[in-house]
N, C-alpha and C positions, 0 to 999 in steps of 0.2 A: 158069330158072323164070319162067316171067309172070305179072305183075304180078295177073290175076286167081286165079292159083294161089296167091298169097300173100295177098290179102286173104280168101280162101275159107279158107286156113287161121288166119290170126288172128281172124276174125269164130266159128270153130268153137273155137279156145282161149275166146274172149272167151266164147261160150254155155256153155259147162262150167262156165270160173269162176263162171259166174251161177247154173248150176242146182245144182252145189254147195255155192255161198252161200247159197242161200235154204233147200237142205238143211237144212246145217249148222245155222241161224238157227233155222227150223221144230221141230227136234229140241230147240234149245234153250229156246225156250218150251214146249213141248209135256210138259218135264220127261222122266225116265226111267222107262223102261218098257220091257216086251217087244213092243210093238206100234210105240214111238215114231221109230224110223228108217222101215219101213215107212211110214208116217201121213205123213211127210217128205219123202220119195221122190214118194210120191201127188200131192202138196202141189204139189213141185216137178216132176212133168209137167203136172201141168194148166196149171200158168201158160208153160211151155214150147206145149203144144199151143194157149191160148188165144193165146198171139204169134204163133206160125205162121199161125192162121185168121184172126187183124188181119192180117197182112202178106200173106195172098193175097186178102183182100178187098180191100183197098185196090191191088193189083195188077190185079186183075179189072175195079175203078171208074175204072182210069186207062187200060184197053187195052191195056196191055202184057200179051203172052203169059205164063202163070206156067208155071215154068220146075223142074223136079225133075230133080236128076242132069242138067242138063244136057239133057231133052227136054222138048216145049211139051206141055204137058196142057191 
């Protein structure tokens, strides 16, 4: 397995345990409800998709091709 195959994979554990964490967190402030994992969930994609948009902006500022699966878009 190469080296970039293993970072690809612990950088994909490492964003799970985050967007789970901040789930988790969200839901606990948020108190209990029938809407409050939903509300959580929301919570934590947005902050998932607002990283991805910093990190291809900043990709796009530096020249380097932004790169999905492995093709340049």
């Amino acid at each position: 397995m190469g080296r970039r195959v293993i970072v690809l994979f612990w950088g994909a554990v490492a964003a799970a345990v985050f967007f789970l964490g901040s789930v988790w967190t969200t839901a606990g402030h948020l108190g209990s409800g029938p809407h409050t994992l939903a509300n959580a969930a929301v919570t934590g994609r947005i902050a998932f998709v607002l990283g991805r948009a910093q990190r291809r902006a900043r990709l796009s500022r530096s020249g380097e091709p932004i790169r999905m699966a492995g093709l340049k878009v």
